[in-house]
C-alpha positions as CSV (number, residue, x, y, z in Angstrom):
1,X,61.2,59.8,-18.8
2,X,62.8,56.5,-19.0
3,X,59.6,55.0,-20.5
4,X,59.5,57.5,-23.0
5,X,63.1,57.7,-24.3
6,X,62.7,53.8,-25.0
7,X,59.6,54.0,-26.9
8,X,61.4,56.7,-28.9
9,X,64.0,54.3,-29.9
10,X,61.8,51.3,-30.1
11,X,59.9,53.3,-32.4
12,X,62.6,54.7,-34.7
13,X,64.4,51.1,-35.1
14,X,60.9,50.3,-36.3
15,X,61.2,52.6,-38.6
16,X,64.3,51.8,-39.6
17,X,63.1,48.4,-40.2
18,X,60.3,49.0,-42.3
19,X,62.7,50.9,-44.4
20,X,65.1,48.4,-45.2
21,X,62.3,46.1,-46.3
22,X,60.8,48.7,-48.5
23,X,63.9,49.3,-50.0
24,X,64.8,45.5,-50.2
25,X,61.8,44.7,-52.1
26,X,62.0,48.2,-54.7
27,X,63.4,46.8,-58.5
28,X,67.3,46.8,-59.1
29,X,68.3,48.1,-61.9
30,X,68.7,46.5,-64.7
31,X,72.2,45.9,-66.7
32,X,72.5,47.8,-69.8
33,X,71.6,45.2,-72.5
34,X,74.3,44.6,-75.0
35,X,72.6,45.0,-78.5
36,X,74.0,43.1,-81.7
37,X,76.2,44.9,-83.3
38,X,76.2,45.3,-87.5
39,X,80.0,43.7,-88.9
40,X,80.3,45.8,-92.1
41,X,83.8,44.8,-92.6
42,X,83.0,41.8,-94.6
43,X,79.9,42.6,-96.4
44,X,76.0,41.9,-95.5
45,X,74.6,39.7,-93.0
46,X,77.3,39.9,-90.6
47,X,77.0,40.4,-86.8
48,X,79.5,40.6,-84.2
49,X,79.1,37.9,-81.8
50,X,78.0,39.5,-78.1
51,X,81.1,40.3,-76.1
52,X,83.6,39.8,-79.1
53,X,85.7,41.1,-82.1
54,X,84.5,38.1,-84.3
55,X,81.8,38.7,-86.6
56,X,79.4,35.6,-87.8
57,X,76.9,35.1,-90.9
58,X,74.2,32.4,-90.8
59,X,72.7,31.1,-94.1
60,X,71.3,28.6,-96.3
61,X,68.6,27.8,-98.7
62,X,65.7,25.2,-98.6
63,X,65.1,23.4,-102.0
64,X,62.2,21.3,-103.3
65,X,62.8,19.2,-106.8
66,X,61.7,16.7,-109.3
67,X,63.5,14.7,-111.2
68,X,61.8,13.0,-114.6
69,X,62.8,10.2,-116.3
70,X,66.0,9.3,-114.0
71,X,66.4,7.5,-110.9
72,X,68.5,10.3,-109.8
73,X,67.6,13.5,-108.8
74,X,70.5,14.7,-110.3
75,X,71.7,12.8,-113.1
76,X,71.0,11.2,-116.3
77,X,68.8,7.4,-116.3
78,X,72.6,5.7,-117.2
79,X,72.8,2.8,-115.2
80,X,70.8,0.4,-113.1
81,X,67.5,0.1,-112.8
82,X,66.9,3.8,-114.1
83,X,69.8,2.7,-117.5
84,X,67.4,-0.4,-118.1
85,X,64.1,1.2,-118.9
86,X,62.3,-1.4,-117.2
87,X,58.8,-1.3,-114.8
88,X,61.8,-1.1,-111.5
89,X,62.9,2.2,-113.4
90,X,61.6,5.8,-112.1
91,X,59.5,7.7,-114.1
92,X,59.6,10.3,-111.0
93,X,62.2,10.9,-107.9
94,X,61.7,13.9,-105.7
95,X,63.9,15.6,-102.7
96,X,63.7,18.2,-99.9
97,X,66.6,19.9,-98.4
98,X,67.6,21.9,-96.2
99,X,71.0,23.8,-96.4
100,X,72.9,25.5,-93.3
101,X,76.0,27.5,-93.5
102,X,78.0,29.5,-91.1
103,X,80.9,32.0,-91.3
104,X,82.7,33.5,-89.2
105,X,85.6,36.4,-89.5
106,X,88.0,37.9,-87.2
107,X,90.4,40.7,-87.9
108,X,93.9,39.8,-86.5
109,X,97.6,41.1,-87.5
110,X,97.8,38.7,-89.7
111,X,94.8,39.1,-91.7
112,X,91.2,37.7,-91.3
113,X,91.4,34.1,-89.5
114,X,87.8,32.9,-91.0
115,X,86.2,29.5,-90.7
116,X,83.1,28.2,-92.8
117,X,80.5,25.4,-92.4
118,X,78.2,24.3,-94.4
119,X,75.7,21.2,-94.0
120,X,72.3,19.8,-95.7
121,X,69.6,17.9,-94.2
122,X,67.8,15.8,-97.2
123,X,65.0,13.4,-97.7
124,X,64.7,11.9,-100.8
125,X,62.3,9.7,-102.3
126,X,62.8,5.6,-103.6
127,X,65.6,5.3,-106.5
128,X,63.9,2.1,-107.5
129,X,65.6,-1.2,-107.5
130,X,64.5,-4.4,-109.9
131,X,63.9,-8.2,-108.5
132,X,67.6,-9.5,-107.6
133,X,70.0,-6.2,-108.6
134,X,69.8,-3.5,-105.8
135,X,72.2,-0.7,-105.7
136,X,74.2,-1.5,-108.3
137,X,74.3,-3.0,-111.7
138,X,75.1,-6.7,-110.9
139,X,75.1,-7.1,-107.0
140,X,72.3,-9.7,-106.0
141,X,70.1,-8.8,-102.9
142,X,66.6,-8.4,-102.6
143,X,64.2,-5.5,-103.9
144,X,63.7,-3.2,-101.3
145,X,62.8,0.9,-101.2
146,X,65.9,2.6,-100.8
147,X,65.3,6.2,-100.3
148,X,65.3,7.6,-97.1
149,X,62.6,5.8,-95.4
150,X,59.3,7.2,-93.3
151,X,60.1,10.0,-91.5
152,X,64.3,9.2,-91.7
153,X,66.6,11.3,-93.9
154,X,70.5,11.9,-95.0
155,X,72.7,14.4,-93.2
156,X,75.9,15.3,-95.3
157,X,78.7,17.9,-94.6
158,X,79.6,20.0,-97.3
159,X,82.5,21.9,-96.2
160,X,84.0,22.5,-92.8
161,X,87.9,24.8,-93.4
162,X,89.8,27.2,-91.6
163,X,91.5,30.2,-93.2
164,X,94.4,31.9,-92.0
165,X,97.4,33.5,-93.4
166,X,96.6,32.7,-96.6
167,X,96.4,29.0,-95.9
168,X,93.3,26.6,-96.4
169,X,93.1,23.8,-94.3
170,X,89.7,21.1,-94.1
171,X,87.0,20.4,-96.2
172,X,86.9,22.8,-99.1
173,X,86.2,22.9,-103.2
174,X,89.1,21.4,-104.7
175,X,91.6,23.8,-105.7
176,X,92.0,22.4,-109.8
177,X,88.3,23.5,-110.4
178,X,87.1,26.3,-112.1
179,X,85.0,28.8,-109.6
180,X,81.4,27.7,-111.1
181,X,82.7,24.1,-109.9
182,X,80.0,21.6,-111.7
183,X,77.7,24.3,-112.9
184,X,78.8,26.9,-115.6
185,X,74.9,27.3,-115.7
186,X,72.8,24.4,-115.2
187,X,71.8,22.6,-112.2
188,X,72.3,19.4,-113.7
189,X,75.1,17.7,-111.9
190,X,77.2,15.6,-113.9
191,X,78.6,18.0,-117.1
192,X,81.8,16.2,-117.7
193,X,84.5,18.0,-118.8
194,X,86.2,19.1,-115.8
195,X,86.7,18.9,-112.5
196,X,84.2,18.6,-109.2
197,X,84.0,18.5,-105.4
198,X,81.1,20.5,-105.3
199,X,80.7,19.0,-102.0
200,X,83.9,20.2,-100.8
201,X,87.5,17.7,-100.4
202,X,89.9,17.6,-97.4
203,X,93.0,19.8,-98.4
204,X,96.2,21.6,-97.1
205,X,96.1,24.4,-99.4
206,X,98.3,27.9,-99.7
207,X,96.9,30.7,-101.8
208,X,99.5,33.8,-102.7
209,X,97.7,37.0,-104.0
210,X,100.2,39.5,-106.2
211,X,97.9,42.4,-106.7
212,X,95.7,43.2,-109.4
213,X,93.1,40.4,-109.5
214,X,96.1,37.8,-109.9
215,X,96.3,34.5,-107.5
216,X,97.6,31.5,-107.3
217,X,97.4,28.2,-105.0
218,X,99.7,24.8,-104.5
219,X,97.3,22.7,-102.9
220,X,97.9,18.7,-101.3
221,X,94.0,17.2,-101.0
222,X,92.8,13.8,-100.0
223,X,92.5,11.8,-103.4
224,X,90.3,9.1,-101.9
225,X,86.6,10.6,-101.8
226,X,86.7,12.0,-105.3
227,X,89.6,11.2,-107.5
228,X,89.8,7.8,-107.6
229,X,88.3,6.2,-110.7
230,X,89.7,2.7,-110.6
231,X,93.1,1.1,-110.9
232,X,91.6,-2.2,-113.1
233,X,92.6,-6.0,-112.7
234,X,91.5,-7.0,-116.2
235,X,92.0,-10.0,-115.1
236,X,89.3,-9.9,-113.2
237,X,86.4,-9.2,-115.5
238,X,83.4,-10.9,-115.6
239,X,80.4,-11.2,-118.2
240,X,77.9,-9.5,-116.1
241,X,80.8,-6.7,-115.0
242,X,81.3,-5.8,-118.2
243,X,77.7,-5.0,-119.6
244,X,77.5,-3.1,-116.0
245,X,80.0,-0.7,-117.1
246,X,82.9,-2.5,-115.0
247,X,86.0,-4.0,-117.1
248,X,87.9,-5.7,-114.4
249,X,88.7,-5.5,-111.2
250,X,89.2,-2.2,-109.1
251,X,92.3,-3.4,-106.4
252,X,93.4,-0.1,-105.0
253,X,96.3,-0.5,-102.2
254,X,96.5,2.3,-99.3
255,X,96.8,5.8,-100.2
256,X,100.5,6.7,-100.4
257,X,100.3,10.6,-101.8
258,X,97.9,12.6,-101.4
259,X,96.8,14.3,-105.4
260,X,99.4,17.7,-105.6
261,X,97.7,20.8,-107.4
262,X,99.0,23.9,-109.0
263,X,96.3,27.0,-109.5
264,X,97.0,30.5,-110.7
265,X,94.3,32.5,-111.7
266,X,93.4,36.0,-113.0
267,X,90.0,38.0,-111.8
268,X,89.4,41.4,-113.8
269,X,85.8,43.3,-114.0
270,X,85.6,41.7,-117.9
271,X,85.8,37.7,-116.0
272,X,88.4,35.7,-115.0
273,X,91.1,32.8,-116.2
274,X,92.4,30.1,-114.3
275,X,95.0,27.7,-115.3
276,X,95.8,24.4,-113.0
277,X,97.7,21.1,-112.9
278,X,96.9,18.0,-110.9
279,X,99.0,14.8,-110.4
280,X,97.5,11.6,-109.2
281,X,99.0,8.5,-107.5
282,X,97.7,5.3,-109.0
283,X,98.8,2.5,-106.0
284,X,97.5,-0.9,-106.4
285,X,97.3,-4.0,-104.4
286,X,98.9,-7.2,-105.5
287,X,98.2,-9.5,-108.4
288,X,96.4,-12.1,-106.1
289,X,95.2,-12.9,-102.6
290,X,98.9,-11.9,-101.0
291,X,102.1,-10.2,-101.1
292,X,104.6,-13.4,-102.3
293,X,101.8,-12.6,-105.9
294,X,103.8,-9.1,-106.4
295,X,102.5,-6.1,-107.7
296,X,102.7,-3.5,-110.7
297,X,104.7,0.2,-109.0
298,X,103.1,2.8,-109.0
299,X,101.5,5.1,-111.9
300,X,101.6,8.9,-112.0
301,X,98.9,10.1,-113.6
302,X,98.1,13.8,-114.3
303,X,95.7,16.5,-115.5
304,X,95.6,19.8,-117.1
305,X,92.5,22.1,-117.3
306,X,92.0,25.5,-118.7
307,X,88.9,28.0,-117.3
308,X,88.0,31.1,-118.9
309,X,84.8,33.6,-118.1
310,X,83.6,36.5,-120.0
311,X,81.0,39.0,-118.1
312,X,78.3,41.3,-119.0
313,X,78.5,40.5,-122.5
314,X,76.8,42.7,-125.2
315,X,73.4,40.4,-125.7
316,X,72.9,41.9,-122.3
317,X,73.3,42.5,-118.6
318,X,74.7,40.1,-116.5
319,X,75.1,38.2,-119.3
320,X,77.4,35.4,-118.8
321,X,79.8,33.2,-120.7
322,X,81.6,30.2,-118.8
323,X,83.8,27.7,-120.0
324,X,86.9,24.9,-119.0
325,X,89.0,22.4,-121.1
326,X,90.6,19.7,-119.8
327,X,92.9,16.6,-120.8
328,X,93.7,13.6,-118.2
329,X,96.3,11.0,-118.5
330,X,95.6,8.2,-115.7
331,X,93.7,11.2,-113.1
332,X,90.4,10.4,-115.4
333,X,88.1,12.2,-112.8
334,X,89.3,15.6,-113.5
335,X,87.6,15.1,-116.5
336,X,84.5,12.7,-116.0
337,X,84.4,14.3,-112.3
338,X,83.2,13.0,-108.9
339,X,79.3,13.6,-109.3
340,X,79.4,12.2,-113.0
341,X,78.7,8.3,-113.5
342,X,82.5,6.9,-114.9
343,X,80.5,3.8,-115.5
344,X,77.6,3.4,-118.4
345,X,75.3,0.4,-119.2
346,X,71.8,1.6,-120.8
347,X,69.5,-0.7,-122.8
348,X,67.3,0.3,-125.6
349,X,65.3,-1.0,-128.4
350,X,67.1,-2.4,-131.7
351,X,65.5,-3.4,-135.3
352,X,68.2,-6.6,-135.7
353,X,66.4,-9.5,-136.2
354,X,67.2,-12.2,-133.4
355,X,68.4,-9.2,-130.9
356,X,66.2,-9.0,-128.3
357,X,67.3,-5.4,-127.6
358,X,70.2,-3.5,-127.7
359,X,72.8,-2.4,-124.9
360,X,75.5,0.6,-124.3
361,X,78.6,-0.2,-122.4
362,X,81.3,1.5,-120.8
363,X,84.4,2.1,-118.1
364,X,86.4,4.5,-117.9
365,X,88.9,4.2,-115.1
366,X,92.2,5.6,-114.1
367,X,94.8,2.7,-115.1
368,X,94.3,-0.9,-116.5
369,X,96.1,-3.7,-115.7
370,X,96.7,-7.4,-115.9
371,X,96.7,-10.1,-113.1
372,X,100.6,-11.8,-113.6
373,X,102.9,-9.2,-114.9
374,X,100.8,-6.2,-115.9
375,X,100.2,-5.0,-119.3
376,X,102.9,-6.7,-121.9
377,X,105.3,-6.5,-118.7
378,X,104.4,-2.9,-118.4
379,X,102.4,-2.9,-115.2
380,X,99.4,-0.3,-115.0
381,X,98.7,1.6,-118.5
382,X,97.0,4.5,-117.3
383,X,93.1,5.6,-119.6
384,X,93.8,9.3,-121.7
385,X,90.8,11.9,-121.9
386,X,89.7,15.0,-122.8
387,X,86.3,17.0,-122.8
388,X,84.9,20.3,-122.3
389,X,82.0,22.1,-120.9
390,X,80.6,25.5,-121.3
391,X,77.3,27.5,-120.8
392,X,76.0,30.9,-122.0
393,X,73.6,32.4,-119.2
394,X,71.1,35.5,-121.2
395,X,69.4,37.4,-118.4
396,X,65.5,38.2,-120.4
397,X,64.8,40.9,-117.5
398,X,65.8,41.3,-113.7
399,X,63.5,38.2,-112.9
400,X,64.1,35.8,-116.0
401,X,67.2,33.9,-117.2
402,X,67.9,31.2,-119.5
403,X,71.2,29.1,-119.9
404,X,71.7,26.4,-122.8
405,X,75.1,24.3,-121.8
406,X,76.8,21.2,-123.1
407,X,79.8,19.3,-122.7
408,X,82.0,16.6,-124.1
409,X,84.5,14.1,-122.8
410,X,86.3,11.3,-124.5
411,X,88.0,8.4,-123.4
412,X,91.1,6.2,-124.9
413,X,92.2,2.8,-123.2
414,X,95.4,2.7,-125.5
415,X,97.0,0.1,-127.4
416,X,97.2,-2.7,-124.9
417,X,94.7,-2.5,-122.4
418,X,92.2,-2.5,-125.4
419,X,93.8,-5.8,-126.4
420,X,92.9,-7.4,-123.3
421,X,89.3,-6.0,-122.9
422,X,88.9,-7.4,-126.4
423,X,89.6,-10.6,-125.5
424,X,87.6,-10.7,-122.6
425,X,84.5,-9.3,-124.4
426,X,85.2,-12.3,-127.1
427,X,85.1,-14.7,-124.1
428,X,82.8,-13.7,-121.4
429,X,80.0,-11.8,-124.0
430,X,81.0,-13.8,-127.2
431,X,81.3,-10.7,-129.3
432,X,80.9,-10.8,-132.8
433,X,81.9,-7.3,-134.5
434,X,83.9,-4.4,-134.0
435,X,85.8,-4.3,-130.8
436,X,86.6,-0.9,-129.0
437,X,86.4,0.2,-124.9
438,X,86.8,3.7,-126.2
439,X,83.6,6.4,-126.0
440,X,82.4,9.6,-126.3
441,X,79.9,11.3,-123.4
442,X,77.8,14.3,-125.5
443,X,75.6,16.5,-123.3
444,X,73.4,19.4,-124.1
445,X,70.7,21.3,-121.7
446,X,68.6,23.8,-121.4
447,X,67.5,25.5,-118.1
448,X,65.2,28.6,-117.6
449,X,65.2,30.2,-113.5
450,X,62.5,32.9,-112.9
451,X,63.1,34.9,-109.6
452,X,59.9,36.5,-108.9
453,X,61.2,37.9,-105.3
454,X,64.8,38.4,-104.0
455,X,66.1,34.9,-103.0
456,X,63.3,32.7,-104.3
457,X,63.4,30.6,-107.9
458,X,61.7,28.0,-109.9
459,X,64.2,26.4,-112.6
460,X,63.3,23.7,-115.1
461,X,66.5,21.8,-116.4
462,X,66.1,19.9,-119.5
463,X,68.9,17.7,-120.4
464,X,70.0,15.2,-123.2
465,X,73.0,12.8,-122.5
466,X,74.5,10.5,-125.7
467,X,77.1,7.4,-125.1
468,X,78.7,7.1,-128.3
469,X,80.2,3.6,-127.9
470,X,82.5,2.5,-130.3
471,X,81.8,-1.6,-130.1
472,X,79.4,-2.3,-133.2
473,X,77.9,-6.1,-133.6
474,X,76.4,-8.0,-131.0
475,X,76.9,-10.3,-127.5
476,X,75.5,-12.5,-125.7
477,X,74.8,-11.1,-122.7
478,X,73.5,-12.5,-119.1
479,X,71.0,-11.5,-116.8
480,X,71.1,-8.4,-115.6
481,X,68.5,-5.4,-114.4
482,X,65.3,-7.7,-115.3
483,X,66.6,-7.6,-118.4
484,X,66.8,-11.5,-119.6
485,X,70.2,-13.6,-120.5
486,X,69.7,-12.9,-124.5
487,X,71.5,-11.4,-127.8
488,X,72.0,-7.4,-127.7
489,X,72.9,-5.3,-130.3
490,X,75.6,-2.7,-129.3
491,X,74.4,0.6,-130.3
492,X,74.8,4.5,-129.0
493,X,71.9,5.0,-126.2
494,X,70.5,8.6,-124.9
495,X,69.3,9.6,-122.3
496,X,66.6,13.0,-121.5
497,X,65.9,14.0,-117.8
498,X,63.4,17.0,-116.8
499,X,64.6,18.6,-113.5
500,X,61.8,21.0,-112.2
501,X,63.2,23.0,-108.5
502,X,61.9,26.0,-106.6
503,X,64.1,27.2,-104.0
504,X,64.0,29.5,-101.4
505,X,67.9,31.5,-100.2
506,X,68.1,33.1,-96.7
């Protein structure tokens, strides 16, 4: 009996056994998988992020261009090599990029706290360089490729900004320019005629919003990266400076202020108007090599710009009219903005017998100054200008548009600060003729986009760029760009660029 009762329980602890690993080795059940959620609070393409109330979008684009007749993919063929028209300038220049963004949103009780970063991945062919002058008009070095290189590439960073409480605060567009930035409707990117920083400027910014489409913004923004067109020892000029578009030298001190803006702005169904106001600090360093030289104070300079659109105009739907005024006294690049060369020097051909060409000069910086006492005792006399730039978009059908734009900017050195660039053009270029720094910059395009599925376009952007000059005779001018020491005639130059894109938004 005793036998049996313990194979009994031998048995059923067995059993028991067996069990247990049977049920050991049977599949656990799986956690319920958290699914991402659709954010419709803030419009398409945003997702709440897994396990949280903050909702993110991912975008971009990838572009592909060609740029014809520049050495810019860009711009216009207005300085060196691309300005000299010379076998080191490009006939062609191409680029691939890659752009990444990301936003994010979250809902708090005191508003949306949203941050936004956007970055771009390039590679971009050779600019061209000519024997001696690489990089810049009158720099010697060697001639070497400078594009990106086999299998290298650029990385830049666009915009990186938190926004909270109405506040902007990082890398953002500058709060002076209109809401089409560069482009009223081209991709062309140096319109004058207004302000920039397509590419985004540091800022402390605080937007109010009244109701009804009306806004308006006080903004401090770094003035280093993009509003700084030169503070000028004339002085300091030299022969091959000056036909390089450079009339003296550019001696800027530390940054003291940072530029202060005023927006206020009105968006309604027919367009929008903006109004804004920018003053610039002009800080120099000292007459000579160190501080017992002295210095000229400090320059205000300020700008004042004007924005208007018109939508959905009768010649058709979608239909588009943009356009922005602007005049500068010593904050030039509010006018001839960041992305636009403020600095010309083209060659072309001249029928003046004993010429061996002719050449188109020009600087337009922020003040000018001299090297003892500044300007007649004045210190820094700060460059005047004004311009314009507009574009009319007509949409042909839903996949066809075309956009003809233009601007205009001119520049005024004054009274005395053309005095002294006069007498440095008689000295260092021996010119004999008409003497004036002041120009004109004339540009006119047209650009056609055809969209044959959502988010993919091929553009064409044909545009024609005019320095009228206002120096008339001739100079003696040295070496520069391959372009031998000889006699020039001054004359107006142009310049026409092709650019041909296909890009593909995501």
């Amino acid at each position: 009996m005793k036998m049996v009762k313990s194979l009994i329980l031998g048995s059923a602890a067995g059993l028991i056994a067996v069990s247990g690993a049977q049920a050991a080795d049977l599949p656990v059940k799986a956690k319920a998988v958290e699914y991402v959620k659709i954010c419709s609070l803030y419009g398409a393409g945003f997702y709440y992020i897994p396990g949280t109330d903050t909702c993110i979008k991912l975008g971009g684009y990838l572009r592909v261009e060609t740029a014809i007749g520049t050495n810019g993919v860009y711009g216009a063929a207005t300085g060196n090599p691309a300005g000299a028209h010379t076998r080191y300038s490009n006939y062609t220049i191409s680029r691939s990029r890659e752009d990444f963004n990301i936003d994010t949103r979250t809902a708090t009780e005191y508003g949306v706290v949203r941050t936004y970063f956007d970055a771009t991945f390039s590679w971009t062919g050779a600019t061209g360089a000519a024997p001696g002058f690489t990089g810049s008009n009158t720099t010697p070095a060697s001639s070497t490729y400078s594009g990106d290189g086999v299998a290298a590439g650029t990385l830049g960073m666009y915009y990186a900004f938190i926004q909270f409480a109405g506040f902007t605060m990082g890398k953002a567009v500058s709060q002076f320019s209109a809401p089409w930035v560069n482009y009223p409707g081209n991709n062309f990117d140096q319109l004058v005629g207004g302000g920039g920083s397509v590419t985004g400027v540091n800022q402390f910014t605080y937007t109010a919003q009244f109701g009804n489409g009306v806004s308006a913004a006080l903004s401090a923004q770094d003035q280093t990266a993009y509003t700084q067109a030169g503070v000028l020892n004339l002085t300091g000029a030299t022969a091959a400076g000056m036909i390089g578009g450079v009339n003296g030298l550019n001696n800027y001190g530390g940054t003291r202020s940072p530029d202060l803006i005023g927006m206020i702005r009105v968006d309604q169904a027919w367009g929008l108007f903006q109004a804004s106001v920018a003053f610039h600090d002009n800080h120099t360093g000292y007459y000579g090599s160190n501080e017992t030289t002295g210095h000229p104070n400090d320059k205000w300079g300020f700008a004042v710009a004007g924005a208007l659109s018109i939508k959905n105009i009768p010649t058709g739907a979608g239909d588009t009219i943009n356009m922005q005024a602007v005049y500068t006294d010593g904050a030039t690049r509010y006018n001839i903005q960041d992305l636009s060369p403020n600095s010309y020097s083209i060659y072309g051909s001249t029928g003046l017998v004993g010429a061996y060409g002719s050449i188109g000069f020009a600087n337009a910086p922020d003040t000018v100054y001299t090297g003892t006492s500044g300007l007649n005792g004045s210190g820094q006399e700060t460059i005047k200008t004004w311009g314009f730039r507009g574009a009319y978009t007509h949409n042909w059908d839903p996949y066809w548009n075309t956009a003809i734009y233009g601007a205009y900017a001119h520049v005024d050195y004054g009274t005395n600060g053309t005095a002294v660039v006069c007498a440095n053009a008689a000295v260092l270029l021996g010119l004999v003729g008409t003497c004036n720094p002041d120009f004109n910059v004339s540009q006119l395009g047209l650009i056609t986009r055809w969209t044959p599925v959502k988010g993919l376009t091929f553009s064409g952007d044909l545009t024609w760029v005019n320095l009228d000059q206002k120096y008339s005779g001739t100079i003696v001018a040295p070496l520069n760009a391959a372009k031998p020491a000889a006699v020039y005639e001054l004359k107006d130059q142009n310049s026409v660029t092709l650019l041909l894109r296909a890009q593909r938004n995501w």
